[in-house]
N, C-alpha and C positions, 0 to 999 in steps of 0.2 A: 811741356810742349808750348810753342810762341803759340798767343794768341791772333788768331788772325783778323784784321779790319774788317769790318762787315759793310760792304756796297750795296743799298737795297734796290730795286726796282725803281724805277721813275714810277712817281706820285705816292712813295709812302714818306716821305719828307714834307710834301705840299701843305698838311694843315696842322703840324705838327705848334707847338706855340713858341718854341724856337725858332723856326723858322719863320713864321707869319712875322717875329716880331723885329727880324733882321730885313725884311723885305718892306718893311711899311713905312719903310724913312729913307731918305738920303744918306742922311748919317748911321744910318744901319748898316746900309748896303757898304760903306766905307768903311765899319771899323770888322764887316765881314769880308772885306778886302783885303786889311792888314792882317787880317786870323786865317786868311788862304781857306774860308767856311767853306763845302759845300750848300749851297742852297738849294730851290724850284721855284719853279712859279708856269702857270699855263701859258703857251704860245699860243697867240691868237691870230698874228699874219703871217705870210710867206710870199716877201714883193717878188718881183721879175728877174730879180738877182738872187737869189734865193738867200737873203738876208732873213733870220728870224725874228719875228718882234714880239715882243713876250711882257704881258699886263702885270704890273706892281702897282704895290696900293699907292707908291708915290708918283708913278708916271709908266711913262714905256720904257722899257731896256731891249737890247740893239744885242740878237747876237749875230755877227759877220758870216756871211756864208762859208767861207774856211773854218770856221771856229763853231760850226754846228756839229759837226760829228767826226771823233776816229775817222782817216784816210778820205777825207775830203779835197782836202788840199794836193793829194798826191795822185785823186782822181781814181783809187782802188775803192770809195764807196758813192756808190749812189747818189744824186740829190734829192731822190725819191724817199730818200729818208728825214730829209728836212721837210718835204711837203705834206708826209704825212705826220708828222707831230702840229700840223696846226689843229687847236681845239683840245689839244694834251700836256700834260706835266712835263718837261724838261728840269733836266737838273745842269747844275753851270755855278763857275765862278767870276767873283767881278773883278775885271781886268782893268777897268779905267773909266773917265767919264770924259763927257763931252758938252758942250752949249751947245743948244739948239736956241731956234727960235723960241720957243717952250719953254726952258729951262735946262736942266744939266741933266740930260742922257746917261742910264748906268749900260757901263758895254760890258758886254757877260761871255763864259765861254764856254760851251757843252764840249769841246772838244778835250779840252783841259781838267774836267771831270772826268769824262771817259779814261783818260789816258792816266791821270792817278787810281782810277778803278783799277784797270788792268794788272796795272804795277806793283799796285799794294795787297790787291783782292786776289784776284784771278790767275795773276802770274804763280800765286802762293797755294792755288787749291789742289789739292790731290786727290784719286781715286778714291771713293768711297766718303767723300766726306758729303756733308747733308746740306744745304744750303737753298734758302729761299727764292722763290722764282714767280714772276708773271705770264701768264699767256697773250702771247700777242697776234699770234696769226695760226689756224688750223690749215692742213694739208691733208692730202689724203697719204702721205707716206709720215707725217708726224706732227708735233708743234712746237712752233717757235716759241720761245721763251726769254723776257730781260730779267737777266739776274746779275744786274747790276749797275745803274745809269745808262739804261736802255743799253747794254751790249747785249748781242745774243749767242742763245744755247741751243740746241737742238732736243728735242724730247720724240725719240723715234716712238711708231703707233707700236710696235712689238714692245716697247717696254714701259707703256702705259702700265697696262694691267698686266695679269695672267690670265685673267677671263678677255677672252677675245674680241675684238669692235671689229666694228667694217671702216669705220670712219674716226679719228677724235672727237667727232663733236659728238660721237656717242657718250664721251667722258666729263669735257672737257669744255668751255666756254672764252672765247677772248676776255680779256678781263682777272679773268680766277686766279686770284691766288692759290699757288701749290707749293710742295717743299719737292725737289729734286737730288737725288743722289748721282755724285759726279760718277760716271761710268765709261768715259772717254777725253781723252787730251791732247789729240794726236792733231801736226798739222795745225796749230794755231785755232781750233775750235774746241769747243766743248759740246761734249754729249752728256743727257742727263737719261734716268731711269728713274723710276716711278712706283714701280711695281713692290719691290722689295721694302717699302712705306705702309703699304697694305696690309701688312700681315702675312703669317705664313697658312697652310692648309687647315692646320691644327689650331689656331689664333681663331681663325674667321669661321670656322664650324662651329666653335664650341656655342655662336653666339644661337646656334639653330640647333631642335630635337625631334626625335620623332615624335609621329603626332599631331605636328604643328601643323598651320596652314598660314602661309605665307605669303609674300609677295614678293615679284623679282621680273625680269625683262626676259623674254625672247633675245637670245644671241645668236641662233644656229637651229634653221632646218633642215635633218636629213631624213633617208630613209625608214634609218631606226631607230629615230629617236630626235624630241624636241631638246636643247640645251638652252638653260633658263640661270640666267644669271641672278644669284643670291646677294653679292657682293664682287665687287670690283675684283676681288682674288678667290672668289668662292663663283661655283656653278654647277648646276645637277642635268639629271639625263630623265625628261619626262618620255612617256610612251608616244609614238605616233598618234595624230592627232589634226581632222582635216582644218582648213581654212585659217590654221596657226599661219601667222609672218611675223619678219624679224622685227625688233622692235616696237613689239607690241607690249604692254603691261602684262603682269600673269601673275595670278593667283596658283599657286601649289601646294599641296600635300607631301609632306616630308614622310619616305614609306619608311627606307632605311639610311645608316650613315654609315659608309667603309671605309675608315684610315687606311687601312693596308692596301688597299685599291684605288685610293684618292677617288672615290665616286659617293654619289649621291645619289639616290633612288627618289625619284618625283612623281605624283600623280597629277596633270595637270585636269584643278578646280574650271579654268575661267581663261581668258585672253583676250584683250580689247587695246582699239589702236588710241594712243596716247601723246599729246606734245608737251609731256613735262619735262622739264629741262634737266640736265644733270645735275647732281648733288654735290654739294661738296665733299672733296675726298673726306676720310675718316683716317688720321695716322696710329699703326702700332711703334711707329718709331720717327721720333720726331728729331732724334742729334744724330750726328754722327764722329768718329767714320765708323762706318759700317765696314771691315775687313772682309765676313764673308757673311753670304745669305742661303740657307737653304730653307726651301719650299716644303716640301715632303717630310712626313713623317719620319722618324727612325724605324728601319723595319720594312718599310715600304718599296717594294721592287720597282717601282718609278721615281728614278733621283731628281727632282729640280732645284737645282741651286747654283750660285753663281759667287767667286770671287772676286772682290776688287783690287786688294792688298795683301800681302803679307803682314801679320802683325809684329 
């Protein structure tokens, strides 16, 4: 099987010592010219023309407002996307230079990284295959994500977890590194999934017994019952219980465990309201492609699982 070019996220190049050491000269940035490199380096202005200007150790580099981003020039992207990278890692290459007053200007081009990402990365990804991802903006129907020279992915809230949120940031944090499974390609975007990285029922139980007493989140108040999330793909069913709310911390009692039933029997210890922040995911599967995933035990009259490929 071709191996496929790997695009990372904007700023996992930035302090790498390849790249620091092509960015810190003149003559770097040149003979990173002639080798067609991708580089980074942090944008620090966005003048009136929405020109980028981006800090090198050896001066400023000039990226052109056209040549900030995919479909700039054609006027199908934004310039709301060059405004907000100032104070952020851009990736680009060097296209030429210039005299200034100053001295000799490196002109750099993020749009010309984008569009070998595409091409070489993106254009090549298929279903089910696993690939690294940033978070860059939460919604309440999902999260964006650059997975690949700042293009973006969509990561719907349904295929975060299997343990249910109200929101992303119940998960999730701008910033975080995650790994996403391609689960859509339609229409020139990409959808990514999340969940099927977790683990499956059987994976994420075994890490709990009975007996135990535990900690886990408030996800779901109903009538008949508190649901206390254990893990991101793990969640049990404590007894009714006054003044519980969502996203509260909880201490529980682990009473029973039923594969064949995908449930968990909870005693809830304790509940206190909490702003710790989310954790980092925890992967049972780190490559891909992943062809197909099931959730549920063998045996289990509740089927979840999901396809991406034929193998």
């Amino acid at each position: 099987m071709e191996k496929k070019p790997v695009y990372l996220p904007e700023g996992d190049l930035l302090d790498t010592a390849e790249n620091q050491a092509a960015i810190a000269t003149i003559t770097g940035l040149m003979q990173a010219k002639e080798d067609g490199r991708l580089l980074e380096a942090r944008a620090v202005r966005c003048d009136v023309d929405h020109n980028l200007f981006v800090r090198l150790p050896c001066g400023e580099g000039i990226i052109p407002h056209n040549e900030g981003a995919l479909g700039i020039a054609e006027g199908v992207t934004k310039d709301i996307v060059l405004i907000t990278r100032v104070n952020k890692p851009v990736c680009f290459v060097v296209t030429g230079f210039e005299q200034t007053e100053t001295g000799c200007r490196p002109i750099l081009s993020r749009r010309i990284a984008q569009e070998r990402c595409r091409e070489e990365f993106l254009d090549r990804l298929q279903l089910g295959d696993v690939i690294p991802a940033r978070i860059t903006r939460l919604e309440t129907f999902g999260a964006f994500c650059d997975i690949g020279c700042g293009l973006p992915a969509l990561l719907p809230i349904a295929d975060i977890s299997v343990s249910r949120i109200l929101h992303p940031r119940d998960r999730l944090t701008v910033g975080m590194e995650i790994l996403g499974v391609v689960s859509s390609l339609e229409n020139d975007r990409i959808c990514l999934s999340h969940r099927e990285l977790l683990g499956t029922w059987e994976e994420n139980a075994a890490r709990f017994h009975v007996g135990e007493t535990v900690a886990g989140v408030v996800r779901s108040v109903e009538p008949y019952g508190i649901f206390v999330e254990l893990a991101p793909n793990l969640a049990g069913l404590a007894e009714p219980h006054p003044g519980v709310k969502v996203g509260q911390q909880a201490a529980v009692y682990i009473k029973s465990v039923q594969p064949d039933k995908l449930k968990i029997k909870l005693a809830l210890i304790d509940a206190q309201d909490s702003d710790l922040p989310p954790a980092p995911p925890e992967y049972f599967i780190t490559q891909g492609p992943v062809f197909y995933w099931r959730y549920s035990p063998e045996g289990c009259a509740r089927v979840v699982e999901r396809r991406f490929r034929e193998e």
